[in-house]
Each structure stands twice: as C-alpha cells, then as structure tokens.
N, C-alpha and C positions, 0 to 999 in steps of 0.2 A: 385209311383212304388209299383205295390203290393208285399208283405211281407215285404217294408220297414215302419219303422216306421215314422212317421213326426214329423217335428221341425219345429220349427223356418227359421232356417240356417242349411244349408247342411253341411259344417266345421265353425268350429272356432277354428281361426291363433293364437296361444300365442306367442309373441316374444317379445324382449328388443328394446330402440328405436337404439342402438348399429347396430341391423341387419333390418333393415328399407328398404334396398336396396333391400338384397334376397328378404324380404317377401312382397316386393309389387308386384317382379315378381311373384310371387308365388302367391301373390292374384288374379294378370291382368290374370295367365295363369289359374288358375280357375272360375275367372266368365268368361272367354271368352267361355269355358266347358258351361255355363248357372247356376252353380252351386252359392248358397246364401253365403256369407263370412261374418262372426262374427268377427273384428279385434280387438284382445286383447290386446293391447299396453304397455306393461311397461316401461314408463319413467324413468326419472333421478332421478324425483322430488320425487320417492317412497323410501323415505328412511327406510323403515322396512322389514324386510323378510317378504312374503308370502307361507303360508303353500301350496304348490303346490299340495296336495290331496283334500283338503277343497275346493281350486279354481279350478281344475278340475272337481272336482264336480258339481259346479256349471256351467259350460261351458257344460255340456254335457246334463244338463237342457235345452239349447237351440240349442244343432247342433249335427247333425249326426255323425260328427266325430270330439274333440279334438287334431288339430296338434299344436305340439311343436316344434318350433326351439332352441334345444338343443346348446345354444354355451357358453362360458367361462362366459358373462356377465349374460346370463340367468340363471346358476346355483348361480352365487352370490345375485341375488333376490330372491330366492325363497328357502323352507325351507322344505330336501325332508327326515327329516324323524320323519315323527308325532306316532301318538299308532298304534299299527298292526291292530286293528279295521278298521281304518281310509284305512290302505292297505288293507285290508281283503276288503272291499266297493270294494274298485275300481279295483282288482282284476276280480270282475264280470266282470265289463266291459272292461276290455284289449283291447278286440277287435274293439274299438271306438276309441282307445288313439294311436297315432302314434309318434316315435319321431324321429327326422330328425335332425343328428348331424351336428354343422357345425365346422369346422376344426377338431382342437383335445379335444375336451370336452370330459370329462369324463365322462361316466352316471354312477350316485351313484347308488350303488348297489340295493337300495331299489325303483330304476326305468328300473329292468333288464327283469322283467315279460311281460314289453313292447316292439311290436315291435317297431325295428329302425333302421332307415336307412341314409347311409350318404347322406350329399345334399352339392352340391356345384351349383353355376350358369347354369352352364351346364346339371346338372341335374332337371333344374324344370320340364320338360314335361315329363319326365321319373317318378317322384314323384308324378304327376298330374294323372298319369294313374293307379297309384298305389293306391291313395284315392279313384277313380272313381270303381273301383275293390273291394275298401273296402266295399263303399256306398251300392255297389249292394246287397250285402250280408244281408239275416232279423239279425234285430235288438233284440239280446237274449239276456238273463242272463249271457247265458255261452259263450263261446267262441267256434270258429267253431270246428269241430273233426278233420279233414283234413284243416287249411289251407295252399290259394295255394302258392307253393313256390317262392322265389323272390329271383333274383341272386344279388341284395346289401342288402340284409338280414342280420343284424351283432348279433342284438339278438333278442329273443324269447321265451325265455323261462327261471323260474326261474334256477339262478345256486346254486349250494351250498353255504348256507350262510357263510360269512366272513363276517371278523370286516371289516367296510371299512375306509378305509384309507382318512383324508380329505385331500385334497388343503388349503392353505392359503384362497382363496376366500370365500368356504363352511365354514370355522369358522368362518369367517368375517360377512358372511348373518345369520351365527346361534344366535352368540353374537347379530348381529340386532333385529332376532325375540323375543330374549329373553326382549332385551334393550326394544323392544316397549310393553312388557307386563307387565314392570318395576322388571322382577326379575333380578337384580340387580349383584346378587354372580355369579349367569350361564351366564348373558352377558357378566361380567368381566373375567369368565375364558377361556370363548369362543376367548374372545379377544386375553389372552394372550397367545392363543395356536394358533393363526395365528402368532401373529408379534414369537414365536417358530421357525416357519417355513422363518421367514424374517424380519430380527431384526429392517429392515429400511422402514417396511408398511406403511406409515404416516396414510390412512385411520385408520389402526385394532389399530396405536398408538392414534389416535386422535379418535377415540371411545371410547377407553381403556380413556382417559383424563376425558370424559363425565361419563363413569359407575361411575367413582371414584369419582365426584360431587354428588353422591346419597350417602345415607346413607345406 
C-alpha cells in the first residue's frame, strides 16, 4: 500500500494465555481481513515482569501495528513504568500501539498517551475495522494531526500527571521485575506494598518468602 511502510506482519497481538479465547477471535477475525498476525503470547510459565516499553519496542520492529489486550492478568506481567526516556521513544509512535481493554483493567497512567478502546466478544469486528483504519494511515514519526474520531474512544491523549495509584497486582509484577534482576531491597518492598493492600495475597506473601532468602 503506498505510503505505508512494510513489515513483516500487519499487527502483532500481545496478550496473557488468561485471554486466549478473545484473542483467537481477534486473530480468526483478522487474517480473514488477509492481514499477517505476530501472536505474542504470555504464558504462565513467565515468571518475571516484562518491561512493556523495551517489549513494545521490539514488536513494532516487526508489524504495523502493536495491539494489546489490556486486562487484570496482562497488567500483572508486565512492568509499565521504566525512564521517561524509554516513554519519551514510544511516544513517537502512539499511533502504531492500540490498547483494547478487557473488563475493568485499569490502564496505568504511564500507558494513557495511547489510544484505547474497550473490547468485549461482541466487539471484535468493530475493533478489526478500527486496526484496518489505522493500517491505512503512513507510517511517521509523529502521530497524525487530525485523527479520525471513534465513538469507543476512552483515551488519547496525555492527562495531567498524577501519582498513580497501584493495584495489589502492579506491585506484585514490580517486586517480580525487580526480584528477576536480583535487587533484592525494591522486590522486597514492592512485595510488601501489595500484601498492604491484601494481607491474605499468598502469591506477594510467597514471593515476599523468596526475597527474604537473598541476602
């Protein structure tokens, strides 16, 4: 398509194996489109946070558009907030990164710059039309000046910074990211600022066990 750029893969799907179900719909109702799908699968088996700027990055190495399904399990794997640098990067490209909430997930503040949208079952072909919309658009630096409007549009644009507030889960995948890079003191108080929030977490207690096994 001229003035798009080429890749590999048209999208690449990040989700948890939790949401397995939406996002096969979501894949069937994209390659039926003809469109290339990159599936990004986080398993069970990943036990450390993943820096979700570092891995988007990397995804958008190979496909036109990064979508996320945004849901409770996907925010406890991944790790959303690294150096502003790292935001500052992917900033550029907003307009490639789409996130697609599913139920009540909260998107942490430092993933508000993105659009998002909700998605339930009933929405995949609605959603599909909405990536095929993105696709069309050339692939810049910047993001479009106009773009077009979409009536499940819930954010887009940065809001004024706040401290943001975690969940029990986001301290849970923080204390992981820290636990898997062995510092020790920031997994163990990431820990205890979940089980904070839920005195009976057996997970944030049974990691909090493990920190305390390092010296």
């Amino acid at each position: 398509m001229d003035g798009v750029e080429q890749y590999p893969f048209d999208v690449a799907l990040s989700y948890v194996t939790d949401d397995t179900s939406i996002a096969k719909a979501l894949i069937n109702a994209l390659e039926s489109k003809g469109l290339k799908v990159f599936r990004d699968e986080i398993g069970s088996y990943f036990v450390s946070s993943r820096n979700f700027y570092i891995h988007s990055k990397d995804l958008l190495e190979k496909a036109h558009h990064d979508v996320i399904l945004l849901s409770q399990p996907y925010l406890a794997q991944n790790y959303f907030e690294p150096p502003s640098s790292q935001i500052n990067q992917l900033q550029q490209q907003k307009s490639r990164i789409i996130l697609l909430r599913i139920g009540n997930a909260d998107i942490p503040q430092t993933l508000r710059f993105f659009s998002a949208f909700e998605l339930s079952p009933d929405d995949v072909d609605h959603v599909v039309e909405i990536i095929e919309q993105r696709r069309s658009q050339p692939t810049t630096r910047q993001p479009p000046q106009s773009p077009p409007a979409q009536p499940v549009l819930i954010a887009d644009s940065p809001p004024p910074y706040v401290p943001l507030v975690k969940t029990k889960e986001q301290w849970l995948a923080e204390g992981k990211y820290h636990y898997s890079l062995r510092d020790w003191d920031k997994a163990l108080k990431a820990f205890e600022e979940a089980i904070k929030l839920d005195h009976n977490y057996k997970e944030a207690l049974d990691w909090k066990n493990r920190a305390l096994q390092h010296p």
